[in-house]
Each structure stands twice: as C-alpha cells, then as structure tokens.
C-alpha atoms as an extended CHARMM CRD file, in Angstrom:
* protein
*
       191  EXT
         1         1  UNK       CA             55.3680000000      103.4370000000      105.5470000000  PROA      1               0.0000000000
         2         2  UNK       CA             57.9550000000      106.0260000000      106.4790000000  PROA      2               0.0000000000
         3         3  UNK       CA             56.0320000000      108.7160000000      104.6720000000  PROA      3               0.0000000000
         4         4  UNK       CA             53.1310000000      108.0840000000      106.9350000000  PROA      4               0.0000000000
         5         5  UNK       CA             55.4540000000      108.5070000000      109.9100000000  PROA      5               0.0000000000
         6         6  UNK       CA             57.3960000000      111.0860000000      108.6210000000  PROA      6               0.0000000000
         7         7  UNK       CA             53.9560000000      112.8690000000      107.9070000000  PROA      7               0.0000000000
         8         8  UNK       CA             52.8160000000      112.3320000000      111.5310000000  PROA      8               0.0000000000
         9         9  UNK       CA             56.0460000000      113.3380000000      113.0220000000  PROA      9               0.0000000000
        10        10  UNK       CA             55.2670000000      117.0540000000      111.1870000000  PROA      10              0.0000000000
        11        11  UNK       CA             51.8230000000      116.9490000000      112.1490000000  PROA      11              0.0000000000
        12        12  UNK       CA             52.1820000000      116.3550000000      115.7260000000  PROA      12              0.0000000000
        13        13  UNK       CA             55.2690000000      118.8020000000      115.3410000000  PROA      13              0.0000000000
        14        14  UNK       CA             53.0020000000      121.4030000000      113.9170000000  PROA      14              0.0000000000
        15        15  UNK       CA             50.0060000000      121.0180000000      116.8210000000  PROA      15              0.0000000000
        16        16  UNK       CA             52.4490000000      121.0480000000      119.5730000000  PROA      16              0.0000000000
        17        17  UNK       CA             54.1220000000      124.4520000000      117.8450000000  PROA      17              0.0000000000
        18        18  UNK       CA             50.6680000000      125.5780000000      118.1290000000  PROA      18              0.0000000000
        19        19  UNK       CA             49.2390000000      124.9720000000      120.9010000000  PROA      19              0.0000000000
        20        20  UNK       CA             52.2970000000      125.9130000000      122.9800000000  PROA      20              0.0000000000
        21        21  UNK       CA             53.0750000000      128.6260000000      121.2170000000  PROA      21              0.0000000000
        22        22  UNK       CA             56.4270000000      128.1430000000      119.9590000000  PROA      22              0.0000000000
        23        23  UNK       CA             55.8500000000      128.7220000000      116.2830000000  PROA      23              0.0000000000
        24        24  UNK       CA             58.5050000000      131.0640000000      115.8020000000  PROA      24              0.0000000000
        25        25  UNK       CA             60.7600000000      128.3400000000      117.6450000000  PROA      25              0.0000000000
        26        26  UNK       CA             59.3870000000      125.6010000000      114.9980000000  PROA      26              0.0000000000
        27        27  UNK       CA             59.4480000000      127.9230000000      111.7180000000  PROA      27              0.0000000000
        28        28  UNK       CA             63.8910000000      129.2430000000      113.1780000000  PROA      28              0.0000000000
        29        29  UNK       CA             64.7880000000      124.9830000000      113.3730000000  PROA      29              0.0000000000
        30        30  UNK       CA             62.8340000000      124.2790000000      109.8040000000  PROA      30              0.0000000000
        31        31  UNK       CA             64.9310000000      127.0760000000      108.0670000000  PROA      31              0.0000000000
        32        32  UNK       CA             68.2420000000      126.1630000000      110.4840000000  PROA      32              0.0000000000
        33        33  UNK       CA             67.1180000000      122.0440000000      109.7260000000  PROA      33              0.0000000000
        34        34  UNK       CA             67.1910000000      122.6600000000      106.0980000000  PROA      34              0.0000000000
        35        35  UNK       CA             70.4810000000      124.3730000000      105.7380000000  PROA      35              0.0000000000
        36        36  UNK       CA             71.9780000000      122.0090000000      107.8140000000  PROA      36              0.0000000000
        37        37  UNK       CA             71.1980000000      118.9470000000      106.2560000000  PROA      37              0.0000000000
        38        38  UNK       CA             72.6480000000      120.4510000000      102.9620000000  PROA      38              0.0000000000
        39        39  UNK       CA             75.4510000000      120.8020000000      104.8230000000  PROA      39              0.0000000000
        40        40  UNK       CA             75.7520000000      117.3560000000      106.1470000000  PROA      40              0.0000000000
        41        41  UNK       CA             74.5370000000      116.0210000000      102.3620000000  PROA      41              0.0000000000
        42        42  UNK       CA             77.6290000000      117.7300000000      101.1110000000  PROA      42              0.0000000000
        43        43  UNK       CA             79.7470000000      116.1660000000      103.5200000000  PROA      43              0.0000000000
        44        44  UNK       CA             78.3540000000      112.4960000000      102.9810000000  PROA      44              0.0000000000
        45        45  UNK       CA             78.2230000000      112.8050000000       99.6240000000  PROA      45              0.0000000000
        46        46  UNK       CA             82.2420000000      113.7030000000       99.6710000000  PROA      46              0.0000000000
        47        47  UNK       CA             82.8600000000      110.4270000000      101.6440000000  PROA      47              0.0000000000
        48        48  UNK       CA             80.4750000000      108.1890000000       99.8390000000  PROA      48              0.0000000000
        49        49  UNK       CA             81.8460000000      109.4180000000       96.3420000000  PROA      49              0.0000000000
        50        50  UNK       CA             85.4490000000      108.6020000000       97.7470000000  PROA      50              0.0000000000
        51        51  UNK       CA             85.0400000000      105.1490000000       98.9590000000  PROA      51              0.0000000000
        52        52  UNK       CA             82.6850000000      104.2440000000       95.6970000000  PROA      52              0.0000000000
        53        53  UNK       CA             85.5700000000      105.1860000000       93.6130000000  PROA      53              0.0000000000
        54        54  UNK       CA             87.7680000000      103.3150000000       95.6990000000  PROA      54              0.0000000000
        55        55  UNK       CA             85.4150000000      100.3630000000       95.4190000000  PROA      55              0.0000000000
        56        56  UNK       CA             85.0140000000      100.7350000000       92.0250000000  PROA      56              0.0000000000
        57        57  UNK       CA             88.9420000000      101.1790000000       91.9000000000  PROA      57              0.0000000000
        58        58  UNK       CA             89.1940000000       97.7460000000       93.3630000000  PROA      58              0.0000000000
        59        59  UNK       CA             86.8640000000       95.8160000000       91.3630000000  PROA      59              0.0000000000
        60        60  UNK       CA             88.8050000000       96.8070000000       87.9390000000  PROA      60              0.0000000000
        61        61  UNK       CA             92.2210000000       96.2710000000       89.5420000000  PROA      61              0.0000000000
        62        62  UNK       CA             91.2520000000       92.6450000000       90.0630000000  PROA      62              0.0000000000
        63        63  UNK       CA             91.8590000000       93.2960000000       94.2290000000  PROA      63              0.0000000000
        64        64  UNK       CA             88.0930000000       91.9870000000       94.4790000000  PROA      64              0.0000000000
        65        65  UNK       CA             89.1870000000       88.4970000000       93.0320000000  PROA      65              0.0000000000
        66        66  UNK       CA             91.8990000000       88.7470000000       95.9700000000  PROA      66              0.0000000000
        67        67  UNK       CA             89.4760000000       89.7580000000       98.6160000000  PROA      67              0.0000000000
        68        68  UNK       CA             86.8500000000       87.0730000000       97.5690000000  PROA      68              0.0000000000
        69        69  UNK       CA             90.0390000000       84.4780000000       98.0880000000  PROA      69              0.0000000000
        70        70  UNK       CA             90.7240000000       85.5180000000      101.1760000000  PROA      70              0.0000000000
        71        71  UNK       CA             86.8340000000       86.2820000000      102.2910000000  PROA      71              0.0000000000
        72        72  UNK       CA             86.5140000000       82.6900000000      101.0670000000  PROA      72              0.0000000000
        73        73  UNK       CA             87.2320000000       80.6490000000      104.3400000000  PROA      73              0.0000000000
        74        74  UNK       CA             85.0110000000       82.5870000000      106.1620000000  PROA      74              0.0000000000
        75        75  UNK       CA             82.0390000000       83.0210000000      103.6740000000  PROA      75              0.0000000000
        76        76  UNK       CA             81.8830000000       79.5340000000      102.2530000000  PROA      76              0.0000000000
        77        77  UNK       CA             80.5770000000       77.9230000000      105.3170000000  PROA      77              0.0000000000
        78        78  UNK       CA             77.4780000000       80.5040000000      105.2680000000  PROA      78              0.0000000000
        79        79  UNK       CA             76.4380000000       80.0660000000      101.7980000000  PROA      79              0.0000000000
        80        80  UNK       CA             77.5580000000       76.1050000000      101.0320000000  PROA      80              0.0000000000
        81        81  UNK       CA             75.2140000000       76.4120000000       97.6800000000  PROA      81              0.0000000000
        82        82  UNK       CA             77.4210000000       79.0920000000       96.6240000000  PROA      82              0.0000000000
        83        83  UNK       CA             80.3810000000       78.3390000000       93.9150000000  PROA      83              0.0000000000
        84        84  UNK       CA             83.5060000000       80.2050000000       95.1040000000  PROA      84              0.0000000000
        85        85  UNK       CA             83.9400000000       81.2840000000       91.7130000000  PROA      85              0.0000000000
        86        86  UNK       CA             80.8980000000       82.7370000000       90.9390000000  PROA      86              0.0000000000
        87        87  UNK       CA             79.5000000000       86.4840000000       90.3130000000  PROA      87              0.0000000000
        88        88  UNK       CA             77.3880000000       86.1260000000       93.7310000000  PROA      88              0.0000000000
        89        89  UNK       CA             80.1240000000       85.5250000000       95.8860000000  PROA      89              0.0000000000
        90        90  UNK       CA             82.5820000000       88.2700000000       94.2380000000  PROA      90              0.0000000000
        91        91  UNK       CA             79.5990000000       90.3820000000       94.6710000000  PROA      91              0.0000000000
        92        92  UNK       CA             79.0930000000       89.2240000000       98.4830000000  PROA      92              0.0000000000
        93        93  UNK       CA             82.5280000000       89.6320000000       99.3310000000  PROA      93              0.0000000000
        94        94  UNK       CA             82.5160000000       93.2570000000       97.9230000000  PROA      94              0.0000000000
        95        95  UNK       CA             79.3370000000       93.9030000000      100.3400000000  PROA      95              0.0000000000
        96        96  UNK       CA             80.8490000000       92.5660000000      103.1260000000  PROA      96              0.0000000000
        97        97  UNK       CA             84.1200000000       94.4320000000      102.2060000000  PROA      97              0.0000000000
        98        98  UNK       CA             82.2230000000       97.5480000000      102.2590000000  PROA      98              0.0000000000
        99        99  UNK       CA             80.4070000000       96.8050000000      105.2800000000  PROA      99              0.0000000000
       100       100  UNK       CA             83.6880000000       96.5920000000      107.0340000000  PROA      100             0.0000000000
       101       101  UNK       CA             84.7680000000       99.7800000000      106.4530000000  PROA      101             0.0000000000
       102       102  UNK       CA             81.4200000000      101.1060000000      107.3030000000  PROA      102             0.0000000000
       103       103  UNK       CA             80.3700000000      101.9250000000      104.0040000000  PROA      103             0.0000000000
       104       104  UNK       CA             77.0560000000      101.2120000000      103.9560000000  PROA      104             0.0000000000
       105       105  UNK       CA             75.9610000000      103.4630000000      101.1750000000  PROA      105             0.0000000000
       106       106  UNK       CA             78.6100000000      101.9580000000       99.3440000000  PROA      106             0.0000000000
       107       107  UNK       CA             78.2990000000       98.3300000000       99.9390000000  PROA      107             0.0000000000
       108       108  UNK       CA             74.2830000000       98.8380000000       98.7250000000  PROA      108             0.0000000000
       109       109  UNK       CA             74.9280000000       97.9850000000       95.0010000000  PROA      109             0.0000000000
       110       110  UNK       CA             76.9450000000       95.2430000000       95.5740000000  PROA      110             0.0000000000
       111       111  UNK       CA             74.3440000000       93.9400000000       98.0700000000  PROA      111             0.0000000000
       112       112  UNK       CA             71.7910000000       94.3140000000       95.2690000000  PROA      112             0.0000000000
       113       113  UNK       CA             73.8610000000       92.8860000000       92.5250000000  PROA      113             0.0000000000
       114       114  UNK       CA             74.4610000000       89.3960000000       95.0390000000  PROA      114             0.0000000000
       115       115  UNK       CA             70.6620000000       89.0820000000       95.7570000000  PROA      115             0.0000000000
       116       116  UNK       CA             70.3830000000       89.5590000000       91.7840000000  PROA      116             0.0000000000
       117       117  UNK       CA             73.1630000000       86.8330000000       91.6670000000  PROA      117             0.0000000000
       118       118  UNK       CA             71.6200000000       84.5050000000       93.8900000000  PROA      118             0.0000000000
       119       119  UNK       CA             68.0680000000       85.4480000000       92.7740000000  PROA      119             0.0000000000
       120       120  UNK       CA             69.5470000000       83.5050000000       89.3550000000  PROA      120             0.0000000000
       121       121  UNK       CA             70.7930000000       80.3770000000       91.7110000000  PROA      121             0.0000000000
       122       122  UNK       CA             67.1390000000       80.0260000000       93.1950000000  PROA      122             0.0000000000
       123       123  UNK       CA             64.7390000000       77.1930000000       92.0680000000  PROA      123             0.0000000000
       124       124  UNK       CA             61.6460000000       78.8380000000       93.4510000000  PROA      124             0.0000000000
       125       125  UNK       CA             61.6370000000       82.7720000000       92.5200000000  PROA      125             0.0000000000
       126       126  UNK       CA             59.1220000000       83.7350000000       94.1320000000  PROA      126             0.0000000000
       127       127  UNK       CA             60.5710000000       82.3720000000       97.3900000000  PROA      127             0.0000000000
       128       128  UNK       CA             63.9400000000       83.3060000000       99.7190000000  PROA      128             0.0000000000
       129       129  UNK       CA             66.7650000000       80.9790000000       99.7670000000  PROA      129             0.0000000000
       130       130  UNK       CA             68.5390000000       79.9310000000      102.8720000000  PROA      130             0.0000000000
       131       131  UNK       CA             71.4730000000       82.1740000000      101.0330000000  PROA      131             0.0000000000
       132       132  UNK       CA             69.4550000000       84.8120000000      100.2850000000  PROA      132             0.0000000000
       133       133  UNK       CA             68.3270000000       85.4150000000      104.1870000000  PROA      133             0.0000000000
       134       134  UNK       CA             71.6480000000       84.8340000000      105.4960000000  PROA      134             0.0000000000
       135       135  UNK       CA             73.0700000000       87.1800000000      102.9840000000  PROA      135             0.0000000000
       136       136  UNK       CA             70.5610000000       89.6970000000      103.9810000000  PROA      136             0.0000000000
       137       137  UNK       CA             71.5590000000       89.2930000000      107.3900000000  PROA      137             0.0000000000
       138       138  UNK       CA             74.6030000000       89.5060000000      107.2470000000  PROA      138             0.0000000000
       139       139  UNK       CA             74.3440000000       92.8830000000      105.2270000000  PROA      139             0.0000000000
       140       140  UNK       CA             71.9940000000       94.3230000000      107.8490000000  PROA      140             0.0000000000
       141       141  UNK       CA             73.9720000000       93.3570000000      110.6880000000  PROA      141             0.0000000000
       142       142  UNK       CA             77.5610000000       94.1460000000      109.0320000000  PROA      142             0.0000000000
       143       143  UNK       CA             80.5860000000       93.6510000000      111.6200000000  PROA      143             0.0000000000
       144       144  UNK       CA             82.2250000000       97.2080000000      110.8070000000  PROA      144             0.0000000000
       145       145  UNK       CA             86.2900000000       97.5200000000      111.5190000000  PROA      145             0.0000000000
       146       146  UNK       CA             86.1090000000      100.8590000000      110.7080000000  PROA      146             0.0000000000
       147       147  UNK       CA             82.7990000000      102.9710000000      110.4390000000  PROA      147             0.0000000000
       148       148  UNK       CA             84.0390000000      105.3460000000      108.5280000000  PROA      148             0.0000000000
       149       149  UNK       CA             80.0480000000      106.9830000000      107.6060000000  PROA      149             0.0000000000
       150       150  UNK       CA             80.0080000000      107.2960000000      111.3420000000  PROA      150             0.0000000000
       151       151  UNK       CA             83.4220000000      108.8740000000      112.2730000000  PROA      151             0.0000000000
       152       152  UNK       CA             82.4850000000      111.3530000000      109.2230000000  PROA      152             0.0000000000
       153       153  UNK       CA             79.7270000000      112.4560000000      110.6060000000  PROA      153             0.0000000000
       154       154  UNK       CA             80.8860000000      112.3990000000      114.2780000000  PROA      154             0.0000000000
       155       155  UNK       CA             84.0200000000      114.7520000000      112.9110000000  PROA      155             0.0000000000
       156       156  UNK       CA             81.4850000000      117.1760000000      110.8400000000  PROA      156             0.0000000000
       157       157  UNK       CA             79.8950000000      117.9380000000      113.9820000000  PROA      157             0.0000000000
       158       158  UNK       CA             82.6210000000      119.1970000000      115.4520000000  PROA      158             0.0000000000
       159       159  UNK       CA             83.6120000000      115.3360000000      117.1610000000  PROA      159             0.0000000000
       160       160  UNK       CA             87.2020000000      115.5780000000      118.4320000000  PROA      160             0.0000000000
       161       161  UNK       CA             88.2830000000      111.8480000000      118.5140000000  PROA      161             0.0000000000
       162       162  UNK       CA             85.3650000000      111.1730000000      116.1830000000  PROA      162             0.0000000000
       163       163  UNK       CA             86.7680000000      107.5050000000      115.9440000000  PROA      163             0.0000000000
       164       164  UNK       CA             86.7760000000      107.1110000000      120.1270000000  PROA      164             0.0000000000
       165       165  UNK       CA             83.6030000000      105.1940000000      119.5580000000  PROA      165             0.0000000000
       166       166  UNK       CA             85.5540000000      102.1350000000      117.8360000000  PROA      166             0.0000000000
       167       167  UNK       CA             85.8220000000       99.7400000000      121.0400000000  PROA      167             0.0000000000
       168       168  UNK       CA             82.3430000000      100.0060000000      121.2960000000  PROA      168             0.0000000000
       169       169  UNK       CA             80.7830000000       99.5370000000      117.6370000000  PROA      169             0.0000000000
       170       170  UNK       CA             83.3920000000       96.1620000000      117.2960000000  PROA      170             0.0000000000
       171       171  UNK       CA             81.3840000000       94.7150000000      120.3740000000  PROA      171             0.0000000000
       172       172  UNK       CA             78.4890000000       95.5980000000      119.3620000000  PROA      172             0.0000000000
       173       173  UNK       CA             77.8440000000       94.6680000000      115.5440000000  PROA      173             0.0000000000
       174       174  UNK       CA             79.7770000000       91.3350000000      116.3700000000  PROA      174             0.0000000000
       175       175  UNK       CA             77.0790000000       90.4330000000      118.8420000000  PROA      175             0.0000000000
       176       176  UNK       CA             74.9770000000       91.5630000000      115.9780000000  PROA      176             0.0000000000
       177       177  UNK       CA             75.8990000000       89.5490000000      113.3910000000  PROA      177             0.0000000000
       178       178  UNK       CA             76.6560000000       86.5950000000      115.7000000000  PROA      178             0.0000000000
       179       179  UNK       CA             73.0420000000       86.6070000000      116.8210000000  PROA      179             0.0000000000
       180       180  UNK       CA             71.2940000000       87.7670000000      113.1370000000  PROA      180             0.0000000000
       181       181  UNK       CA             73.5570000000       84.6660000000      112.0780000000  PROA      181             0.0000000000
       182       182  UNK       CA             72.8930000000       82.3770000000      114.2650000000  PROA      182             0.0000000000
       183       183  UNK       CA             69.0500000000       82.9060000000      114.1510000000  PROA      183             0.0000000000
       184       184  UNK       CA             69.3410000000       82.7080000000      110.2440000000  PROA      184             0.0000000000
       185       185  UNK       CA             70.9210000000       79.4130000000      110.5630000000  PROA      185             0.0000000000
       186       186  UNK       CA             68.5380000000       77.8660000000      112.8510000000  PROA      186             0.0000000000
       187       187  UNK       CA             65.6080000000       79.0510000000      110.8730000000  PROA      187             0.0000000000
       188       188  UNK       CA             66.9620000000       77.8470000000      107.9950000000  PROA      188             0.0000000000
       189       189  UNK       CA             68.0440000000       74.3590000000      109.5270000000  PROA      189             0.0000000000
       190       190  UNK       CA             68.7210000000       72.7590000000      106.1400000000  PROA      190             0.0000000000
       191       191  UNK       CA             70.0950000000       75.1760000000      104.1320000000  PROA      191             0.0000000000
C-alpha cells in the first residue's frame, strides 16, 4: 500500500513540476532530498546502533530479568494469561522498556519476538489473542519518558532544546495508551 502512495505522491509531484513550471525547483530538492536523508540515515543509524547495544547489553547482564520484576505489577494485570516467568513477558517488558526511552526501532525485535512468544501460548493460530491485541497496542501507542529518536532528530536539525518538547509527548502518548488500552480491553471483554 505505501508504494502505491508513495508512487502517487511522485506522480502528482512530477505533473505539478510540469505544469507550473518549476522543474528545475523539483529536479534542486530531489538531488538536495537525497543527500539529506543520507545524512539523517547516518545520524539514526548512530543512535539506533547505540541503544541496541545497550539493549542487547542489558539482556546478557541479566538487568532484563530485573526490569521484567519490576515491569511486573504493572504488566500482569494486562496480560493475566501470561506466566511472569515466561520468554513472552521478558520479551514484553524489553518492548515496553524500549518504548520508554523512545526507541522504537529498537524495541521492534523484541516486539516481534513477544508476538512469536505469545503466538506459541495461542490455542487458535490463525486467530489474535486478547494478549496479542493488547500487546500490540500497547507497542503502537508506547508511553515514551524519554523520546530519544525524536530529540535526535530535533538536535540534527539544528533543534536547540531539542528535548523542550517532553511536557508535551508525556501528555500525549499517556492519553494514547490510556485510550488504545482501554478500547483493547473492552473489545476484548473476556480476555
């Protein structure tokens, strides 16, 4: 689907280039565009190679058995068919760890390794379990403490306080998740 509307968003590009006759103007930003998001891959990849390490770091230091201890009051209510113990919920509470430091990139694998987990905890494979779409919930609508993707990219475009914006991403992926939650829930009565 996005390569249909990435596709259209050239096209259209292209015609209005055309027809107004700023080609030159379209062909300077596609050879500016493409330097610049080297630039900014560069950059990203920097951050998202730190914070994997550090993740990574974590995991074989045993400081993810810790976090899933302490993540455990909180994340045991939303997935009650869930052992504490298990693989899914270290894997969980490494997403969610992630998530809070605004590592999405990061906090992918483990996100795929906990559906993978509870994929092996499901009855019915070829259907969601009340886990699963809270999980996936919670993942897409991460409460972030620090967005640190966001405050990296703020600060390589030139961003003085690039982590001024802090006030306002706590309100707003808590009324996020609070809402993605809560609908999950009440979908899901039973589960």
């Amino acid at each position: 689907m996005m390569n249909y509307i990435f596709a259209g968003m050239i096209i259209i590009s292209l015609i209005c280039a055309v027809f107004t006759g700023n080609t030159n103007a379209l062909s300077t930003a596609v050879i500016n565009g493409a330097g610049e998001s080297i630039n900014l891959l560069v950059t990203m990849a920097g951050a998202l190679a730190l914070w994997s390490g550090v993740m990574e770091i974590a995991d074989k230091g045993g400081f993810t058995k810790a976090l899933s201890a302490v993540l455990s009051p909180v994340l045991r209510p939303l997935f009650k068919n869930v052992n504490k113990n298990s693989r899914a919920m270290k894997y969980i509470s490494m997403n969610v760890s992630a998530n809070l430091l605004g590592l999405g990139n990061a906090a992918t694998p483990f996100g795929i390794s906990a559906v993978k987990e509870l994929k092996k905890l499901n009855p019915e494979s070829n259907k969601a379990t009340g886990d699963m779409i809270v999980f996936v919930v919670m993942n897409t609508a991460s409460l972030q403490i620090m967005p640190t993707m966001v405050g990296t990219l703020r600060q390589s475009y030139g961003s003085v306080k690039p982590f001024s914006i802090l006030p306002c991403v706590w309100i707003s992926s808590i009324c996020a998740l609070a809402v993605g939650l809560s609908i999950a829930k009440l979908l899901n009565g039973k589960d």
